[in-house]
C-alpha positions in Angstrom: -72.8 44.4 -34.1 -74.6 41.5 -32.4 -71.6 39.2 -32.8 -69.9 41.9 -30.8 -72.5 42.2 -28.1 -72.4 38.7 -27.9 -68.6 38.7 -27.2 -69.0 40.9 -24.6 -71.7 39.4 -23.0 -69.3 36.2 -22.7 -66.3 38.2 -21.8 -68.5 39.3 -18.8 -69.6 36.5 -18.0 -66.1 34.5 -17.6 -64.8 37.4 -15.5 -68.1 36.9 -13.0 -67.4 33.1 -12.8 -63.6 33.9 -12.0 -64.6 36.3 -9.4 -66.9 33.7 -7.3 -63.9 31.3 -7.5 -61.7 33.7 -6.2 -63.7 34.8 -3.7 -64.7 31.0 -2.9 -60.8 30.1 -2.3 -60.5 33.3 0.0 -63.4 32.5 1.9 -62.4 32.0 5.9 -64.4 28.9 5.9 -62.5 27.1 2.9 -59.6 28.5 4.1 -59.9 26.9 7.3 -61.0 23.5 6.0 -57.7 23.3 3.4 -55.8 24.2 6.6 -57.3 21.6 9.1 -57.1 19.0 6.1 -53.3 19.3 5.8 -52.7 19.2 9.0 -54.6 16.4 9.8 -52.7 14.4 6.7 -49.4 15.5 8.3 -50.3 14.4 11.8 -51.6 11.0 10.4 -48.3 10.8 8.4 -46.3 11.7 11.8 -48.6 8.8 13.8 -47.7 6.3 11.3 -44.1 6.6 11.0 -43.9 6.8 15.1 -46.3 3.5 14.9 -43.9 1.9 12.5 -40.9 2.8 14.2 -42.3 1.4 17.3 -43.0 -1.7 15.8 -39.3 -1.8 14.5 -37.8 -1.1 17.8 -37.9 -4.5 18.5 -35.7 -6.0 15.7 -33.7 -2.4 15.8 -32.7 -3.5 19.6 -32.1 -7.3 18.1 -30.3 -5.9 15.1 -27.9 -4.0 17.6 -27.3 -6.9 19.9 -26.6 -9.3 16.7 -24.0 -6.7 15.7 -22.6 -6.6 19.1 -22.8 -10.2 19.6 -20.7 -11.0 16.0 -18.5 -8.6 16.2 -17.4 -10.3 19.5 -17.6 -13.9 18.3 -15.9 -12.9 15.0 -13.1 -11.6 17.5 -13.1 -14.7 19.0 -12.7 -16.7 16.0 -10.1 -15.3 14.6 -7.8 -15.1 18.0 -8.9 -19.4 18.0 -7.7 -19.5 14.3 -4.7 -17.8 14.9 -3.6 -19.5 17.7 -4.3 -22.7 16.1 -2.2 -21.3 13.1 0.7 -21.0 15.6 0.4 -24.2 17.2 0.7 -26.1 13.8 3.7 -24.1 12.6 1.8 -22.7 9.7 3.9 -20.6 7.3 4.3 -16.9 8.9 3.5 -15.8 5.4 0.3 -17.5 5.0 -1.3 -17.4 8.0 -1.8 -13.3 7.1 -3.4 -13.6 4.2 -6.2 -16.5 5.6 -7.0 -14.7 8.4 -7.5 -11.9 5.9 -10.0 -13.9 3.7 -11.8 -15.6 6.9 -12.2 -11.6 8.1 -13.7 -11.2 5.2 -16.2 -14.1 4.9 -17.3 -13.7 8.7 -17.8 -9.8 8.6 -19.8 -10.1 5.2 -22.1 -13.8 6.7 -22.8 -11.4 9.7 -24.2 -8.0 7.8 -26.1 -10.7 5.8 -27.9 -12.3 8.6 -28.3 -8.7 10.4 -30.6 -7.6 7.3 -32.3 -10.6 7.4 -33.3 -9.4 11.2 -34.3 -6.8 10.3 -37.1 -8.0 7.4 -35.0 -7.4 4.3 -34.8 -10.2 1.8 -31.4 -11.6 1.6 -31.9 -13.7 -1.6 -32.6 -9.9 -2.9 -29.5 -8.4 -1.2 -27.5 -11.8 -2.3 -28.5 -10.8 -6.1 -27.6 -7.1 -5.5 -24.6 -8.3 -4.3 -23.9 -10.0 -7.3 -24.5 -7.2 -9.4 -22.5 -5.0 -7.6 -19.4 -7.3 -7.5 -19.4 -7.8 -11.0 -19.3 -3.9 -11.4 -17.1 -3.4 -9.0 -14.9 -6.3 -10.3 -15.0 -5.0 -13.8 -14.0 -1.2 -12.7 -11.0 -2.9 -10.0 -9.6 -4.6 -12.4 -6.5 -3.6 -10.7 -7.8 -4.8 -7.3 -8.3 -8.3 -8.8 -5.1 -8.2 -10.2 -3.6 -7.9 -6.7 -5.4 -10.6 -5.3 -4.2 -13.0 -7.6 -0.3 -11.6 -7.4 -1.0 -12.2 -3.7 -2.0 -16.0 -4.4 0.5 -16.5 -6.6 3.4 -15.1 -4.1 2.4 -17.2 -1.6 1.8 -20.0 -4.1 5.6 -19.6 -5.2 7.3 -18.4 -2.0 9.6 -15.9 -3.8 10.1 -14.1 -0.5 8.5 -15.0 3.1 7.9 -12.7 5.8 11.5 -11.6 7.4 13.0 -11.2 4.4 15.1 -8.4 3.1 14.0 -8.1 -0.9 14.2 -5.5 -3.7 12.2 -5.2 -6.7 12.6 -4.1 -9.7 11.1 -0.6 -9.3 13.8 -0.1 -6.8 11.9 -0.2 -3.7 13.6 -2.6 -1.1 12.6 -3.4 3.2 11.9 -6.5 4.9 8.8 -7.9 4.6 6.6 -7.5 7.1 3.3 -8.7 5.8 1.1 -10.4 3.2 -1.8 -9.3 2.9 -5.1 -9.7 0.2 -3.6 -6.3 -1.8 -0.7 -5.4 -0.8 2.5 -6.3 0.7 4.2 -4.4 3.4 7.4 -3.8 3.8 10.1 -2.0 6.4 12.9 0.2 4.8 16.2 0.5 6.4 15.5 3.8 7.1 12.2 2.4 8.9 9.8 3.9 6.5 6.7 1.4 5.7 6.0 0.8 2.0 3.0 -1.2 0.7 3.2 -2.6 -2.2 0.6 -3.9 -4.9 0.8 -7.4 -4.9 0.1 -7.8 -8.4 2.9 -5.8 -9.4 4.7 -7.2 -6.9 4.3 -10.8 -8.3 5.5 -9.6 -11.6 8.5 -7.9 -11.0 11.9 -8.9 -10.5 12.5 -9.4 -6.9 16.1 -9.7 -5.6 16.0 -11.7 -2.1 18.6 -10.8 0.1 17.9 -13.1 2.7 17.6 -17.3 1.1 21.7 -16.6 0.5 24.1 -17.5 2.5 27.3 -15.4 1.8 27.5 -12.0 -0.1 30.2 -10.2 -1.8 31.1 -6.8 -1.6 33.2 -4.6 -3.8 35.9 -1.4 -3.4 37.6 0.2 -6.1 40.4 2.0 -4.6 43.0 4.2 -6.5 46.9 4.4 -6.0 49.2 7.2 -7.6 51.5 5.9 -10.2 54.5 6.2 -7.8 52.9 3.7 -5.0 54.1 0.3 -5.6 50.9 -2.0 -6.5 52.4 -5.2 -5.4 52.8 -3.9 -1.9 49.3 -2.3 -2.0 47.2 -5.4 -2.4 49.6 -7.2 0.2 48.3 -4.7 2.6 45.0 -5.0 1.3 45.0 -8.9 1.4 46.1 -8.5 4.9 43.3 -6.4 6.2 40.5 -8.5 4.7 42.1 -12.1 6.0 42.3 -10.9 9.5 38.9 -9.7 9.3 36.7 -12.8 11.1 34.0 -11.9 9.2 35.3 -12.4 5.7 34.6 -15.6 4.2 38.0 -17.8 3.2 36.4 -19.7 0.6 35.7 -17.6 -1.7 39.3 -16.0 -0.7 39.2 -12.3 -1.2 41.0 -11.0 -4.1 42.5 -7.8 -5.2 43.9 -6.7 -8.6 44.6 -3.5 -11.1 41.0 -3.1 -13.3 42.1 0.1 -14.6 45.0 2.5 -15.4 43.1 5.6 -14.9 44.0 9.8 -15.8 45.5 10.6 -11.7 45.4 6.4 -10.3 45.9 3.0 -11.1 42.4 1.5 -10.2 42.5 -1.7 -7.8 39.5 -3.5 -7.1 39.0 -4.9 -4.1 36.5 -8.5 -3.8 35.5 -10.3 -0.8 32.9 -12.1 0.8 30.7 -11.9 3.7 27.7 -13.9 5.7 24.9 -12.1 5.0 24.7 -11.5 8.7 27.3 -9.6 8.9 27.6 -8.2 5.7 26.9 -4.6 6.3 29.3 -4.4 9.3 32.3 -5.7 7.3 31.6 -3.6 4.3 31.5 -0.4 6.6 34.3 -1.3 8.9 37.1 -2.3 6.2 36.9 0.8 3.8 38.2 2.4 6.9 40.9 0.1 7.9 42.1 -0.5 4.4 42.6 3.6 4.7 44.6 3.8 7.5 46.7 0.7 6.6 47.5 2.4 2.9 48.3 5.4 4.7 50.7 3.6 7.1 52.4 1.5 4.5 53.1 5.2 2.6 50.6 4.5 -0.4 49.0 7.3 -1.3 45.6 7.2 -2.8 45.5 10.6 -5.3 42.7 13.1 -6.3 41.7 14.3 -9.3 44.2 16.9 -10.6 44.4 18.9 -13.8 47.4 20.6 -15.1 46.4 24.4 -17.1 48.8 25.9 -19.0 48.5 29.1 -19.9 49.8 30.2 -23.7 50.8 33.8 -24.3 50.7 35.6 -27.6 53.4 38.2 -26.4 57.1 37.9 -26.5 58.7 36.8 -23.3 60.5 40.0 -21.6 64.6 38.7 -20.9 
Protein backbone atom coordinates (compact mmCIF):
# COMPACT_ATOMS: atom_id res chain seq x y z
CA UNK A 1 0.00 0.00 0.00
CA UNK A 2 2.71 2.60 0.64
CA UNK A 3 4.66 1.63 -2.53
CA UNK A 4 1.33 2.54 -4.10
CA UNK A 5 0.79 5.80 -2.38
CA UNK A 6 4.20 6.55 -3.23
CA UNK A 7 3.47 6.07 -7.05
CA UNK A 8 0.86 8.20 -6.94
CA UNK A 9 2.26 10.78 -5.11
CA UNK A 10 4.98 10.82 -8.10
CA UNK A 11 2.38 10.43 -10.81
CA UNK A 12 0.98 13.71 -9.39
CA UNK A 13 3.74 15.32 -9.11
CA UNK A 14 5.00 14.93 -12.89
CA UNK A 15 1.57 16.00 -14.13
CA UNK A 16 1.98 19.43 -11.91
CA UNK A 17 5.54 19.98 -13.31
CA UNK A 18 4.07 19.39 -16.95
CA UNK A 19 1.35 21.76 -16.31
CA UNK A 20 3.74 24.86 -15.22
CA UNK A 21 5.65 24.10 -18.47
CA UNK A 22 2.69 24.25 -20.43
CA UNK A 23 1.42 27.06 -19.06
CA UNK A 24 5.05 28.71 -19.09
CA UNK A 25 5.16 28.22 -23.13
CA UNK A 26 1.54 29.75 -23.36
CA UNK A 27 2.33 32.53 -21.37
CA UNK A 28 1.82 36.08 -23.56
CA UNK A 29 5.11 37.19 -22.36
CA UNK A 30 7.17 34.07 -23.57
CA UNK A 31 5.11 34.07 -26.42
CA UNK A 32 6.02 37.43 -27.34
CA UNK A 33 9.76 37.07 -26.59
CA UNK A 34 10.09 33.68 -29.03
CA UNK A 35 8.23 35.85 -31.54
CA UNK A 36 10.38 39.13 -31.38
CA UNK A 37 13.53 36.65 -31.24
CA UNK A 38 12.77 35.15 -34.67
CA UNK A 39 12.08 37.94 -36.09
CA UNK A 40 14.83 39.77 -35.14
CA UNK A 41 17.19 36.57 -36.48
CA UNK A 42 15.35 36.83 -39.77
CA UNK A 43 15.77 40.58 -40.18
CA UNK A 44 19.54 40.27 -39.24
CA UNK A 45 19.69 37.34 -41.81
CA UNK A 46 17.80 39.74 -44.47
CA UNK A 47 20.42 42.84 -43.49
CA UNK A 48 23.33 40.60 -44.14
CA UNK A 49 22.53 39.12 -47.32
CA UNK A 50 21.48 42.88 -48.69
CA UNK A 51 25.06 43.99 -47.05
CA UNK A 52 26.73 41.30 -48.88
CA UNK A 53 25.04 41.73 -52.05
CA UNK A 54 25.94 45.35 -51.88
CA UNK A 55 29.33 44.64 -51.38
CA UNK A 56 29.25 42.23 -54.55
CA UNK A 57 27.63 44.75 -56.77
CA UNK A 58 30.78 46.02 -57.51
CA UNK A 59 32.47 42.96 -59.09
CA UNK A 60 28.71 41.84 -60.27
CA UNK A 61 28.80 45.21 -62.57
CA UNK A 62 32.66 44.21 -63.42
CA UNK A 63 31.78 40.60 -64.01
CA UNK A 64 29.02 41.90 -66.53
CA UNK A 65 31.24 44.38 -68.39
CA UNK A 66 34.17 41.54 -68.57
CA UNK A 67 31.50 39.35 -70.24
CA UNK A 68 30.42 42.09 -72.52
CA UNK A 69 33.79 43.20 -73.18
CA UNK A 70 35.05 39.25 -74.22
CA UNK A 71 32.37 38.31 -75.91
CA UNK A 72 33.13 41.41 -78.18
CA UNK A 73 36.92 40.93 -78.38
CA UNK A 74 36.44 37.13 -78.89
CA UNK A 75 34.20 38.37 -81.96
CA UNK A 76 36.92 40.27 -83.05
CA UNK A 77 39.46 37.67 -82.93
CA UNK A 78 38.01 35.32 -84.68
CA UNK A 79 36.77 37.68 -87.72
CA UNK A 80 41.04 38.77 -87.62
CA UNK A 81 41.80 34.96 -87.74
CA UNK A 82 39.51 34.28 -90.34
CA UNK A 83 40.44 36.82 -92.56
CA UNK A 84 43.94 36.06 -92.03
CA UNK A 85 42.92 32.38 -92.92
CA UNK A 86 41.69 33.76 -96.24
CA UNK A 87 44.49 35.86 -97.06
CA UNK A 88 47.04 32.87 -96.76
CA UNK A 89 44.94 30.50 -98.88
CA UNK A 90 44.48 28.15 -95.97
CA UNK A 91 42.67 24.95 -96.82
CA UNK A 92 38.74 25.61 -96.93
CA UNK A 93 38.49 22.45 -94.91
CA UNK A 94 40.70 23.41 -92.16
CA UNK A 95 40.16 26.66 -91.48
CA UNK A 96 36.46 25.36 -89.93
CA UNK A 97 37.70 23.18 -87.64
CA UNK A 98 40.55 25.89 -86.07
CA UNK A 99 38.30 28.40 -85.70
CA UNK A 100 36.24 25.84 -83.95
CA UNK A 101 39.01 24.87 -81.39
CA UNK A 102 40.20 28.71 -81.00
CA UNK A 103 36.12 29.28 -80.15
CA UNK A 104 36.57 27.03 -77.78
CA UNK A 105 39.81 27.93 -75.99
CA UNK A 106 38.74 31.84 -75.93
CA UNK A 107 35.11 31.20 -74.66
CA UNK A 108 36.44 28.77 -71.84
CA UNK A 109 40.02 31.50 -70.87
CA UNK A 110 37.14 34.15 -70.60
CA UNK A 111 34.47 32.19 -68.04
CA UNK A 112 37.73 31.44 -66.25
CA UNK A 113 38.93 34.87 -65.71
CA UNK A 114 35.18 36.10 -65.13
CA UNK A 115 35.14 33.75 -61.89
CA UNK A 116 38.26 34.87 -60.86
CA UNK A 117 36.39 38.55 -60.81
CA UNK A 118 34.20 37.58 -59.10
CA UNK A 119 36.48 35.93 -55.83
CA UNK A 120 36.22 32.28 -56.82
CA UNK A 121 39.45 30.35 -56.89
CA UNK A 122 40.38 29.36 -60.28
CA UNK A 123 43.11 26.87 -59.33
CA UNK A 124 39.81 25.23 -57.55
CA UNK A 125 37.61 25.60 -60.65
CA UNK A 126 40.79 24.48 -62.91
CA UNK A 127 40.84 21.08 -60.71
CA UNK A 128 37.02 20.71 -60.92
CA UNK A 129 37.47 21.13 -64.32
CA UNK A 130 39.63 18.32 -64.50
CA UNK A 131 37.51 16.12 -62.69
CA UNK A 132 34.63 16.83 -64.72
CA UNK A 133 36.45 16.30 -68.08
CA UNK A 134 37.71 13.15 -67.24
CA UNK A 135 34.00 12.09 -66.34
CA UNK A 136 32.68 13.54 -69.00
CA UNK A 137 35.38 12.11 -71.35
CA UNK A 138 34.91 8.60 -69.93
CA UNK A 139 30.88 8.73 -70.41
CA UNK A 140 31.52 10.63 -74.34
CA UNK A 141 33.50 8.18 -75.37
CA UNK A 142 31.68 8.60 -78.49
CA UNK A 143 32.34 12.37 -78.52
CA UNK A 144 36.09 11.76 -78.39
CA UNK A 145 35.84 9.37 -80.86
CA UNK A 146 34.55 12.07 -83.24
CA UNK A 147 37.11 14.40 -82.52
CA UNK A 148 39.73 12.33 -83.51
CA UNK A 149 37.76 10.99 -86.91
CA UNK A 150 37.64 14.79 -87.39
CA UNK A 151 41.65 15.09 -87.03
CA UNK A 152 42.26 12.28 -88.91
CA UNK A 153 39.94 13.47 -91.98
CA UNK A 154 41.54 16.47 -92.16
CA UNK A 155 44.92 14.83 -91.57
CA UNK A 156 44.20 12.48 -94.64
CA UNK A 157 42.08 14.76 -96.91
CA UNK A 158 39.76 11.95 -98.04
CA UNK A 159 37.23 14.57 -99.07
CA UNK A 160 37.51 18.57 -98.78
CA UNK A 161 34.80 20.97 -98.50
CA UNK A 162 32.87 21.13 -102.16
CA UNK A 163 32.94 17.78 -102.61
CA UNK A 164 30.19 15.42 -103.60
CA UNK A 165 30.96 11.94 -101.42
CA UNK A 166 28.98 8.87 -100.28
CA UNK A 167 29.61 6.68 -97.53
CA UNK A 168 29.18 3.54 -96.74
CA UNK A 169 25.96 3.85 -94.76
CA UNK A 170 24.57 5.29 -97.91
CA UNK A 171 24.24 8.79 -97.06
CA UNK A 172 25.79 11.02 -99.85
CA UNK A 173 25.75 15.46 -100.33
CA UNK A 174 28.40 17.84 -100.74
CA UNK A 175 30.26 18.74 -98.10
CA UNK A 176 29.66 21.69 -96.59
CA UNK A 177 31.59 21.75 -93.40
CA UNK A 178 34.14 20.31 -91.02
CA UNK A 179 33.58 20.79 -87.93
CA UNK A 180 35.03 19.34 -84.13
CA UNK A 181 31.99 16.44 -84.28
CA UNK A 182 30.40 16.25 -87.12
CA UNK A 183 30.56 16.84 -90.73
CA UNK A 184 27.90 18.53 -92.68
CA UNK A 185 26.68 17.74 -95.65
CA UNK A 186 24.01 19.05 -98.59
CA UNK A 187 21.84 16.31 -100.26
CA UNK A 188 20.76 16.67 -103.82
CA UNK A 189 17.47 17.06 -102.68
CA UNK A 190 18.96 19.98 -100.30
CA UNK A 191 18.33 18.28 -97.16
CA UNK A 192 21.39 18.98 -94.47
CA UNK A 193 22.86 15.83 -92.92
CA UNK A 194 25.54 15.81 -90.12
CA UNK A 195 27.50 13.29 -89.82
CA UNK A 196 29.73 11.88 -86.85
CA UNK A 197 33.03 12.29 -87.79
CA UNK A 198 34.33 9.38 -86.24
CA UNK A 199 32.19 7.18 -88.18
CA UNK A 200 32.72 9.17 -90.86
CA UNK A 201 36.57 8.61 -90.82
CA UNK A 202 36.00 4.93 -90.69
CA UNK A 203 33.75 4.25 -93.34
CA UNK A 204 34.11 3.84 -96.87
CA UNK A 205 33.71 7.07 -98.52
CA UNK A 206 33.17 7.21 -102.37
CA UNK A 207 34.41 10.84 -103.68
CA UNK A 208 32.69 11.85 -106.55
CA UNK A 209 34.37 14.93 -107.13
CA UNK A 210 38.84 14.23 -107.21
CA UNK A 211 37.73 12.25 -110.73
CA UNK A 212 37.80 13.52 -113.79
CA UNK A 213 35.51 11.44 -116.15
CA UNK A 214 32.55 9.04 -115.04
CA UNK A 215 30.86 6.30 -116.75
CA UNK A 216 27.41 5.71 -116.97
CA UNK A 217 25.45 2.64 -117.88
CA UNK A 218 21.85 1.59 -119.81
CA UNK A 219 20.69 -1.73 -120.34
CA UNK A 220 18.20 -1.48 -123.06
CA UNK A 221 16.09 -4.52 -124.51
CA UNK A 222 15.28 -5.27 -128.23
CA UNK A 223 12.55 -7.92 -129.34
CA UNK A 224 14.06 -10.87 -131.11
CA UNK A 225 12.81 -9.63 -134.50
CA UNK A 226 14.84 -6.13 -134.31
CA UNK A 227 18.07 -6.50 -135.95
CA UNK A 228 20.91 -6.02 -133.17
CA UNK A 229 23.51 -4.88 -135.58
CA UNK A 230 21.48 -2.00 -136.64
CA UNK A 231 20.45 -1.17 -132.99
CA UNK A 232 23.91 -0.42 -131.55
CA UNK A 233 24.72 1.53 -134.89
CA UNK A 234 21.91 3.77 -133.82
CA UNK A 235 23.01 3.72 -130.45
CA UNK A 236 26.75 4.38 -131.24
CA UNK A 237 25.47 7.22 -133.26
CA UNK A 238 23.48 8.99 -130.50
CA UNK A 239 26.27 8.90 -127.88
CA UNK A 240 29.21 10.16 -130.53
CA UNK A 241 27.26 13.17 -131.46
CA UNK A 242 26.71 13.83 -128.01
CA UNK A 243 29.55 16.76 -127.08
CA UNK A 244 29.53 15.68 -123.82
CA UNK A 245 30.56 12.08 -124.12
CA UNK A 246 34.10 11.43 -123.66
CA UNK A 247 35.91 9.74 -127.04
CA UNK A 248 38.60 8.19 -125.25
CA UNK A 249 37.18 5.89 -123.46
CA UNK A 250 34.88 5.39 -126.81
CA UNK A 251 31.38 4.39 -125.80
CA UNK A 252 30.49 0.85 -126.39
CA UNK A 253 27.48 -1.14 -126.87
CA UNK A 254 26.98 -4.93 -127.01
CA UNK A 255 24.28 -7.99 -126.30
CA UNK A 256 24.87 -8.95 -122.19
CA UNK A 257 21.93 -11.08 -122.15
CA UNK A 258 19.38 -13.09 -124.16
CA UNK A 259 16.56 -12.56 -121.89
CA UNK A 260 12.59 -14.41 -121.63
CA UNK A 261 10.75 -11.18 -124.03
CA UNK A 262 14.48 -9.17 -125.17
CA UNK A 263 17.81 -9.48 -126.15
CA UNK A 264 19.54 -7.31 -123.47
CA UNK A 265 22.19 -4.58 -124.85
CA UNK A 266 24.13 -2.72 -122.62
CA UNK A 267 24.97 0.53 -123.25
CA UNK A 268 28.74 2.17 -121.76
CA UNK A 269 29.91 5.56 -122.04
CA UNK A 270 31.70 8.27 -120.40
CA UNK A 271 31.21 11.59 -119.15
CA UNK A 272 33.12 14.78 -117.29
CA UNK A 273 31.94 14.72 -114.07
CA UNK A 274 30.61 18.12 -114.84
CA UNK A 275 28.32 17.11 -116.97
CA UNK A 276 27.59 13.82 -116.03
CA UNK A 277 24.16 14.09 -114.82
CA UNK A 278 22.91 16.06 -117.89
CA UNK A 279 24.17 13.42 -120.43
CA UNK A 280 22.88 10.51 -118.42
CA UNK A 281 19.31 12.14 -118.36
CA UNK A 282 19.30 13.54 -121.84
CA UNK A 283 20.42 10.33 -123.92
CA UNK A 284 18.03 7.66 -122.43
CA UNK A 285 15.62 9.82 -124.17
CA UNK A 286 17.25 10.32 -127.43
CA UNK A 287 18.36 6.76 -127.66
CA UNK A 288 14.34 6.19 -127.38
CA UNK A 289 13.20 8.12 -130.04
CA UNK A 290 16.09 7.21 -132.35
CA UNK A 291 15.08 3.20 -131.74
CA UNK A 292 11.76 4.07 -132.36
CA UNK A 293 12.64 5.90 -135.66
CA UNK A 294 14.95 3.23 -136.93
CA UNK A 295 11.72 0.66 -136.30
CA UNK A 296 13.39 -1.20 -133.24
CA UNK A 297 11.06 -2.05 -130.92
CA UNK A 298 12.00 -2.36 -127.38
CA UNK A 299 9.30 -5.23 -125.86
CA UNK A 300 7.55 -5.65 -122.43
CA UNK A 301 7.12 -8.32 -120.40
CA UNK A 302 4.54 -10.74 -121.82
CA UNK A 303 3.28 -14.15 -120.72
CA UNK A 304 1.49 -16.61 -122.79
CA UNK A 305 -1.62 -18.73 -120.54
CA UNK A 306 -2.99 -21.52 -121.90
CA UNK A 307 -5.84 -22.84 -120.79
CA UNK A 308 -6.22 -26.93 -120.67
CA UNK A 309 -9.68 -28.37 -120.72
CA UNK A 310 -10.74 -31.74 -119.35
CA UNK A 311 -13.90 -31.90 -121.66
CA UNK A 312 -14.11 -33.19 -125.16
CA UNK A 313 -13.95 -30.50 -127.81
CA UNK A 314 -17.67 -30.03 -129.32
CA UNK A 315 -17.18 -30.38 -133.57
Amino acid sequence: MEKDSLNTIKDTLSLVAEKEEILNAVNPENVKDGIVEKVTAFSDMIENTIARLLEAIPSIIAAVLALVLGLFVIRTILKIVSKRFEKRNVDVSLRGFLLSIIKFVLYALLLLSIAGNLGFQTTAILGALSGLVLAVGLALQGSLSNFAGGVLILLFRPFDVGDYIENSAGTDGTVDKIDLLYTTLTTAQGIKVYSPNGALANSVIKNFSKITNRRFEYVVGISYDSNIKTAQTVILEILNNDSRIVKDPAPDVFVSALADSSVNLTIRAWAAKDNYWDARNALQQDIKIALDQAGISIPFPQQEMRIISDKPEIK
